[in-house]
N, C-alpha and C positions, 0 to 999 in steps of 0.2 A: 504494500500500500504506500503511496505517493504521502510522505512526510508531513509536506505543506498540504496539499492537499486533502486529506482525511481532518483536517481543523478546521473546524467551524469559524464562517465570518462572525464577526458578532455587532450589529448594528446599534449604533449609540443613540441616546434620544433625539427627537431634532430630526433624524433621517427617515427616509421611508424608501421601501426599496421594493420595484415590482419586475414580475417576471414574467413577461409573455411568450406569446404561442413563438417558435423558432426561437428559443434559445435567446431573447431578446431581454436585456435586464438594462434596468430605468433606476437610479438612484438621483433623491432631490435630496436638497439637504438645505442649512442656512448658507453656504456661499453658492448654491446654484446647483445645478443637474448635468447629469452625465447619463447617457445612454450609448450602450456595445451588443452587439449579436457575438455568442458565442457560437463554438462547433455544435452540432444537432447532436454526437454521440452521447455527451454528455447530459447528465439531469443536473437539474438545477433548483433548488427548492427550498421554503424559507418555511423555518419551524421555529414560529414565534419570535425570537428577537435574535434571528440569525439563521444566514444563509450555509446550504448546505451543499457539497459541488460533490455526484458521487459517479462512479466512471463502472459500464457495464461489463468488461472485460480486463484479464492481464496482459495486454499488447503492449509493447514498447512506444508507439506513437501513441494511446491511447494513455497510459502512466501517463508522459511527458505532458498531454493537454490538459490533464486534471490539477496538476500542480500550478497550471500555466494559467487555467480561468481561474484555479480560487484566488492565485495571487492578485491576477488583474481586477478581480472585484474589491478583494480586499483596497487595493489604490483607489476604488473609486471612493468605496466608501471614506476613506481616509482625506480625501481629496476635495468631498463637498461639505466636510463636516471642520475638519482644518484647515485643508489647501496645503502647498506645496511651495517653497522656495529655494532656488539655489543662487548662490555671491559669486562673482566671478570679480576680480582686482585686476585693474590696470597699472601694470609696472613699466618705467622708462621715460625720462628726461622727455616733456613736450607732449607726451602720450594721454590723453583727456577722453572722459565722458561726459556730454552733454545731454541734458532733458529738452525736447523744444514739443511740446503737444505730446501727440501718441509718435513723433520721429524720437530714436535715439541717435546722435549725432557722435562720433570717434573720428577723434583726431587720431592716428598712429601713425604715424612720420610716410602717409603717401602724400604724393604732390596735391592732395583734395579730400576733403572728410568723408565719410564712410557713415552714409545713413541708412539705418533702420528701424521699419515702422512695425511696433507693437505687432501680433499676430491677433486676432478675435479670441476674447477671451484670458488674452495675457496680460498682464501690468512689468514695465521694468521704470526700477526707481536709479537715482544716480545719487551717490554717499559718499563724496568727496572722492579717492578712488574705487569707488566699490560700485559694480552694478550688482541688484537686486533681482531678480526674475521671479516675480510670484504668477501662480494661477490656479485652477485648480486640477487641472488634467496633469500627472506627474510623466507622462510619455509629452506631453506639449512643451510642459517647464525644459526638461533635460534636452529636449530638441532645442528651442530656442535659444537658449543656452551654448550650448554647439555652436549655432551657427554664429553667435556673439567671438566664438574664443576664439574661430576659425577664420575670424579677418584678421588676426595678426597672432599667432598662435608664439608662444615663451621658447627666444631659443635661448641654448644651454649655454651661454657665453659668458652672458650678463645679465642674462632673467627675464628681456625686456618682451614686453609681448601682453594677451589677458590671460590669468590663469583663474582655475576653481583656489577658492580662497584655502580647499585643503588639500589642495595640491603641491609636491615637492619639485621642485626642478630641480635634477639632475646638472648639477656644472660640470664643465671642463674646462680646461687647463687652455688658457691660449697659445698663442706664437711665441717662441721664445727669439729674444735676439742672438747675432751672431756674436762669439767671443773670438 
C-alpha cells in the first residue's frame, strides 16, 4: 500500500470539498477555489471531515497515481485554506526588483528591464531585495517562481543572479594570475 496515499486528507473548517461524477474534485475554501479531474481508476471519497483516495489494484502505475492524487489534493486543500508562498532574492551590484501594477519590473545588468506580468490568480510582492510569490495553487506558485529565477539564474563566481532564498550557491574559485 502506497505510504502517502493510504492517509487520509483531512479537511479543516472553513473548507468544503466536492467530488463529482469523472473523478472531478472542487475544493472552496476562505482564499478561493480550486478545481482538478483526477484519473477515473481511482475512487475518491469523503467520509465526513476527510477525503479518502483508494486504488482498485496492485499495479505499478496504478500504486504511483494513488500517492500522486492524495498528495495533489492534499495541496489543494492546503492551498485554499492557507495559500502558498515562495522568496526568491536578488543578488548583485545594480540588480533591482521593481513593483509597477500587476508588471514586475528586473533590472539584471541586460541593456533593458525584464518585465513581468502577475499570472491570474498570482500576487508577487517586492521586499527591498526579496521577491515574494504568493497564491494559492502551489504547482502555479513554484512555476512562476521559475520563471522569475530563470531570467538571470546565480552563477557560481560571485552569486550574482535571483536565487530561492534557501538556496546554497555553490562557489568556485576564479582565474588565478600568472607568477
Amino acid at each position: 500500500m502506497s505510504r502517502i496515499g493510504k492517509l487520509p486528507v483531512v479537511i479543516p473548517a472553513g473548507v468544503t470539498v466536492e467530488i463529482k461524477e469523472g473523478n472531478t474534485v472542487t475544493v472552496k475554501g476562505p482564499k478561493g477555489s480550486l478545481e482538478r479531474t483526477f484519473v477515473p481508476q481511482l475512487t475518491i471519497e469523503q467520509k465526513e471531515n476527510e477525503v479518502v483516495v483508494t486504488r482498485p489494484d496492485d499495479k505499478k502505475e496504478t500504486k504511483a497515481l494513488h500517492g500522486l492524487t492524495r498528495a495533489l489534493i492534499h495541496n489543494m486543500v492546503v492551498g485554499v485554506s492557507e495559500g502558498y508562498t515562495k522568496t526568491l532574492e536578488v543578488n548583485g551590484v545594480g540588480y533591482k526588483a521593481q513593483k509597477q501594477g500587476k508588471k514586475l519590473v528586473l533590472s539584471l545588468g541586460y541593456s533593458h528591464p525584464v518585465e513581468m506580468t502577475d499570472p491570474e490568480g498570482l500576487e508577487s510582492k517586492v521586499d527591498g531585495n526579496k521577491i515574494i510569490v504568493s497564491g494559492i495553487s502551489k504547482e502555479q506558485v513554484g512555476q512562476y517562481a521559475a520563471e522569475i529565477r530563470s531570467k538571470r539564474a546565480p552563477e557560481p563566481y560571485k552569486g550574482k543572479g535571483i536565487k530561492y532564498d534557501y538556496e546554497v550557491i555553490r562557489r568556485k574559485v576564479g582565474k588565478t594570475g600568472k607568477k
